[in-house]
C-alpha positions as CSV (number, residue, x, y, z in Angstrom):
1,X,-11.3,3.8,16.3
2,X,-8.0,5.4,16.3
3,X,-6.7,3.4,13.2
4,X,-9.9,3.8,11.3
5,X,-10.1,7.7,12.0
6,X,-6.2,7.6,10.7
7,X,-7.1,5.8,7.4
8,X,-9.8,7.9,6.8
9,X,-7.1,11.0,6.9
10,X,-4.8,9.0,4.5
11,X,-7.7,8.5,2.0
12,X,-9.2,12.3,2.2
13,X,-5.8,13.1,1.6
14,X,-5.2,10.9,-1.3
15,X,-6.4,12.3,-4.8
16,X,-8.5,9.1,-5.1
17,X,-10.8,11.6,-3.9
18,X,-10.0,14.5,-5.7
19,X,-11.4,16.3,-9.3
20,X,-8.8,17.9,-11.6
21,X,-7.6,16.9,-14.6
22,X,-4.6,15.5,-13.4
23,X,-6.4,12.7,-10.7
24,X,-7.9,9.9,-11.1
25,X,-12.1,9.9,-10.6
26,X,-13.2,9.5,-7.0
27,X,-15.1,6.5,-7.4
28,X,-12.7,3.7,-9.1
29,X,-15.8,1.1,-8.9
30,X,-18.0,3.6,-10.7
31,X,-19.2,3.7,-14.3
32,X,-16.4,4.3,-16.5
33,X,-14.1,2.7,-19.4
34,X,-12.6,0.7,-16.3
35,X,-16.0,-1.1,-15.1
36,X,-15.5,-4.9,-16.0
37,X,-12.6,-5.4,-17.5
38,X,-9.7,-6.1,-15.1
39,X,-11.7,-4.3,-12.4
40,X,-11.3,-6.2,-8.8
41,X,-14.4,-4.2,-7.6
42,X,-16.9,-5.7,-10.6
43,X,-16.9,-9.5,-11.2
44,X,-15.3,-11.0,-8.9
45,X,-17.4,-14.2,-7.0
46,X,-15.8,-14.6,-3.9
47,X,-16.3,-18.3,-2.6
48,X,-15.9,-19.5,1.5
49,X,-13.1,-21.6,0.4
50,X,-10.1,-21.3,2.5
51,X,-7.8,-19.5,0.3
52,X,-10.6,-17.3,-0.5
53,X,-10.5,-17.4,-3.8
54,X,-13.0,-16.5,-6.4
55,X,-13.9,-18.0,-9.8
56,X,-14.0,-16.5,-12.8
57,X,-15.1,-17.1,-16.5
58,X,-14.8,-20.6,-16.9
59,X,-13.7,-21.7,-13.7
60,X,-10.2,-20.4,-13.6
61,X,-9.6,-19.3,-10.0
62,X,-8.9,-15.8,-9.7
63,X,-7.1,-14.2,-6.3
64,X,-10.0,-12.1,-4.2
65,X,-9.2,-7.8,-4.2
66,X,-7.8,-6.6,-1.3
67,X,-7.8,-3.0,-3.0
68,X,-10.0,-1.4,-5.3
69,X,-9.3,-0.9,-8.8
70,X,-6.4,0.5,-10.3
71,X,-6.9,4.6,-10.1
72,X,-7.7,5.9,-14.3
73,X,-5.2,8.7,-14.7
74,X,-2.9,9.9,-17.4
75,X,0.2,11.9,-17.5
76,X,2.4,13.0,-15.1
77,X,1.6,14.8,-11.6
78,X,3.7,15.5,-8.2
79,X,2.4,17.4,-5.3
80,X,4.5,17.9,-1.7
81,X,2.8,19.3,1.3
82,X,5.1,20.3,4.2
83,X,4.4,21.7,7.3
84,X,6.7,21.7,10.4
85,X,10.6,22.1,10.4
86,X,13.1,20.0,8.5
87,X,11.2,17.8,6.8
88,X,12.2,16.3,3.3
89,X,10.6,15.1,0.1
90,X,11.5,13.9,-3.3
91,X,10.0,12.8,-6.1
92,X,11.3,11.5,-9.6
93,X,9.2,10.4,-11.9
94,X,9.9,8.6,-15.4
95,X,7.0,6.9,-16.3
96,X,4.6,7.9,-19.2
97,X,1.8,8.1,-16.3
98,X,2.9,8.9,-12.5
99,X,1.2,10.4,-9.7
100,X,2.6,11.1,-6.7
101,X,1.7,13.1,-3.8
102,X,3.4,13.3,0.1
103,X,2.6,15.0,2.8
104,X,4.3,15.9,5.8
105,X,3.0,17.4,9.3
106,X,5.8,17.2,11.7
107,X,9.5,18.0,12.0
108,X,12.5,15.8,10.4
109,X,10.2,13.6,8.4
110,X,12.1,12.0,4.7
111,X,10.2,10.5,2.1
112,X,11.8,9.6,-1.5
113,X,9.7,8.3,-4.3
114,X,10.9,7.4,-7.4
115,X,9.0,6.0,-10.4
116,X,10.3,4.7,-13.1
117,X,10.1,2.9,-16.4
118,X,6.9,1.3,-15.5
119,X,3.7,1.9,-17.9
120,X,1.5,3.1,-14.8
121,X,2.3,4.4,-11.0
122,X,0.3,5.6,-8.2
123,X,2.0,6.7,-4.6
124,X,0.1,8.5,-2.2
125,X,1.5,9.2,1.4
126,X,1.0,10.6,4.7
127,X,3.3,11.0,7.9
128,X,2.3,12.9,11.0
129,X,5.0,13.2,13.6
130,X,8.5,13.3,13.5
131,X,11.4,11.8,11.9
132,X,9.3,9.3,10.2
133,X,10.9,7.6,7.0
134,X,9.8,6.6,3.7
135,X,11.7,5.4,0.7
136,X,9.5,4.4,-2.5
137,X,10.7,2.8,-5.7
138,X,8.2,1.6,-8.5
139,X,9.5,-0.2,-11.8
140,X,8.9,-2.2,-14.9
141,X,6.8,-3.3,-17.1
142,X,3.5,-3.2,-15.5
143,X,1.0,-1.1,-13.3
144,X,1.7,-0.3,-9.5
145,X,-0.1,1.6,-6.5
146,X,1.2,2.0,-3.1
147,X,-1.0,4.0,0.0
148,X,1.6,4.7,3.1
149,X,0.7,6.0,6.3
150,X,3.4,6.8,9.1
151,X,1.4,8.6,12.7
152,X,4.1,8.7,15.0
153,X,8.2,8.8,15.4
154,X,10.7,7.3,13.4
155,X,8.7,5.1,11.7
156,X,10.1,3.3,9.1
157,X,9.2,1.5,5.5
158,X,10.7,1.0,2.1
159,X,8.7,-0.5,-0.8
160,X,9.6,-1.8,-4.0
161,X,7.0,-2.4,-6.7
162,X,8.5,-4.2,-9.6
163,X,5.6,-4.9,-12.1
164,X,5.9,-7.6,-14.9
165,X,2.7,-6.2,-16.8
166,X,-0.8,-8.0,-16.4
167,X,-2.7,-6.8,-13.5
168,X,-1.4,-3.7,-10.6
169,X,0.8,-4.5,-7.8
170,X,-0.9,-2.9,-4.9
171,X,-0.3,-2.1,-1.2
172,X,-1.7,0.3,1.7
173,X,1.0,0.0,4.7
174,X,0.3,1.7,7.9
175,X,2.7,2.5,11.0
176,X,1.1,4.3,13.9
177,X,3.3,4.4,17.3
178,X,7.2,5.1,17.1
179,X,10.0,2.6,16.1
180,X,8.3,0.7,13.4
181,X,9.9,-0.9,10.6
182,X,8.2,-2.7,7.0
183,X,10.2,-3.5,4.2
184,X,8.1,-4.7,1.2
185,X,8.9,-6.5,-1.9
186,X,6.3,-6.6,-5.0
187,X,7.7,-8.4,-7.6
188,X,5.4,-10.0,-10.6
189,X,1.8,-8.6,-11.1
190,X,-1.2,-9.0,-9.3
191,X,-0.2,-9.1,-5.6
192,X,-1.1,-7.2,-2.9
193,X,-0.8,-6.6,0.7
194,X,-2.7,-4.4,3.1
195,X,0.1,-4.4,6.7
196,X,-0.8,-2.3,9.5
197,X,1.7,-2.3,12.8
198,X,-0.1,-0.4,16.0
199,X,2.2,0.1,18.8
200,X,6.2,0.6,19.0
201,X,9.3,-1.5,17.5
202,X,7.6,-4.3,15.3
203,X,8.9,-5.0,12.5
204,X,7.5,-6.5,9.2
205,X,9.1,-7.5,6.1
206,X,7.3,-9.3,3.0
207,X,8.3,-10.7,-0.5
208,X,5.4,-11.2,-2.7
209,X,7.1,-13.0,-5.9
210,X,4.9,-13.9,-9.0
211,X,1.0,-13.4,-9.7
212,X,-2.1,-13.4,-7.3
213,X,-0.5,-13.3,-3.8
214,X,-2.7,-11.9,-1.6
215,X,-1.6,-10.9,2.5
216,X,-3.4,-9.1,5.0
217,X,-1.3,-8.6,8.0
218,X,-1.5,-6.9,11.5
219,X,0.5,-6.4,14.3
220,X,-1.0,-5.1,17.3
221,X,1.3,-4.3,20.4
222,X,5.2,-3.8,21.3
223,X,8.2,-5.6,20.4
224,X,6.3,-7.8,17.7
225,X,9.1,-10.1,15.6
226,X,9.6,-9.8,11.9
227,X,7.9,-13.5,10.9
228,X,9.4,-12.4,7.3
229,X,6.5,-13.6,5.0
230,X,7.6,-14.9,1.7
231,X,4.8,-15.6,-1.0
232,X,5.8,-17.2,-4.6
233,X,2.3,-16.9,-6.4
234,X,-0.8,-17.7,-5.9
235,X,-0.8,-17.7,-1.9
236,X,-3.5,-15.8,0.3
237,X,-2.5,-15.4,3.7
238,X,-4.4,-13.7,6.9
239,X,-1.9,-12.8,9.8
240,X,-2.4,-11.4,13.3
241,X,0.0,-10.8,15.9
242,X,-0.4,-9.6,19.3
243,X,1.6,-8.6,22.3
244,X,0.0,-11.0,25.2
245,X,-0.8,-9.4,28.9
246,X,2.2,-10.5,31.4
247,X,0.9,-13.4,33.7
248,X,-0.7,-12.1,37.1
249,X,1.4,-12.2,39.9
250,X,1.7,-14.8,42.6
C-alpha cells in the first residue's frame, strides 16, 4: 500500500495530469492525433507467450508497453519546486520540445537534468527526504521519458536516455528506504524499464542496448546485489528479488 500510495504522489505530481498549454493532455490513451499510430495503449494484442509479446499487422512481433504512450507536448517547459533547506536543482534544456519538472521536500536533496539534442524529452521527478540524488541526461536522435521517485535518504540514480529515433525510450524508477543506488542505460529506441527498490542498500544497474527490450524489476528488502541486467534487443525480462527471513534458531 505504501509503494502504491507513493506512486500515486509521483503521478499527481507529474503534469501528465495537468492542463496548460505547456503539458501534455491528461489522458495519453485518449482520443487525439496520437490514438493508433505508434500508440502502446491502442493496438497492441498481447499473447500468453513467454516473452510476452504481442503481434502486430502482419504478424511481426511487437514488444508489449510497459508505459503508456509517449506524452503530446510541444515546446519547451521547466518547473522546480523546493521546499526544505539546501536542496538543489538544475535543468538544461536543448531540445526543440522538453519538459521537465522536479520537486524537492526535504533538506540536501540534488537533482540535475539535462536534455539535449534529442527531437522529444519528458522528465518528471519527485524526492521526499533528505540528501537524495538524481542526475538525468537525455540525447539523440529520438523520443525519451523518464518518471523518478526517491522517498527516503540518500537515495541514488543516474539515467541516461540515448534515443536512435523510432519509438520513446521510457522508464519509471522508484527508490523508497535510504542507501539505494540504480544506474540506467537506454540506448536505441523502444525500450523500457519500470525498477522499484523497497528497503535500504540495493543496488540496481541496467543496459538496455537496441529496440524492444522490455524489464520489469523489483527488489524488495536490505542489502539486495546488483544482478547488472544487460539487454541487446528484443529481450523481455520479469525480475524479483527478496531479502529471505534468517533460519529459526536451534
Amino acid at each position: 500500500m505504501r509503494l502504491l500510495a507513493f506512486l500515486a504522489a509521483l503521478l499527481i505530481a507529474s503534469p501528465l495530469f495537468a492542463n496548460n498549454g505547456k503539458t501534455p493532455p491528461g489522458d495519453p490513451c485518449g482520443a487525439g492525433p496520437g490514438r493508433g499510430t505508434g500508440n502502446p495503449c491502442n493496438g497492441n494484442n498481447g499473447n500468453g507467450g513467454d516473452n510476452g509479446r504481442g503481434h502486430g499487422k502482419g504478424g511481426k512481433a511487437e514488444p508489449a508497453p510497459l508505459m503508456p504512450a509517449m506524452p503530446l507536448f510541444a515546446g519547451r517547459a521547466a518547473y522546480i519546486d523546493q521546499i526544505g533547506d539546501g536542496n538543489l536543482a538544475a535543468i538544461t534544456q536543448a531540445s526543440p520540445n522538453a519538459y521537465a519538472r522536479i520537486a524537492q521536500r526535504g533538506d540536501d536533496n540534488r537533482a540535475t537534468i539535462d536534455q539535449r539534442d534529442t527531437l522529444t524529452a519528458f522528465y518528471s521527478g519527485v524526492q521526499h527526504g533528505d540528501a537524495n540524488r538524481a542526475e538525468v541526461v537525455q540525447q539523440g536522435r529520438g523520443q525519451a521519458v523518464l518518471l523518478t521517485a526517491q522517498s527516503g535518504a540518500a537515495n541514488v540514480l543516474t539515467a541516461r536516455q540515448t534515443g536512435t529515433g523510432g519509438a520513446f525510450n521510457g522508464a519509471v524508477l522508484t527508490q523508497i528506504g535510504d542507501g539505494n543506488k540504480i544506474t540506467l542505460t537506454q540506448n536505441g529506441s523502444d525500450n523500457q524499464a519500470l525498477l522499484v527498490q523497497q528497503g535500504d542498500g540495493n543496488k540496481m544497474s541496467v543496459a538496455q542496448l537496441g529496440e524492444g527490450n522490455r524489464l520489469a524489476w523489483t527488489q524488495q528488502g536490505n542489502d539486495l546485489p546488483d544482478l547488472a541486467i544487460s539487454q541487446t534487443g528484443a529481450q523481455a525480462m520479469q525480475i524479483t528479488q527478496r531479502q529471505l527471513a534468517a533460519p529459526p534458531r536451534k
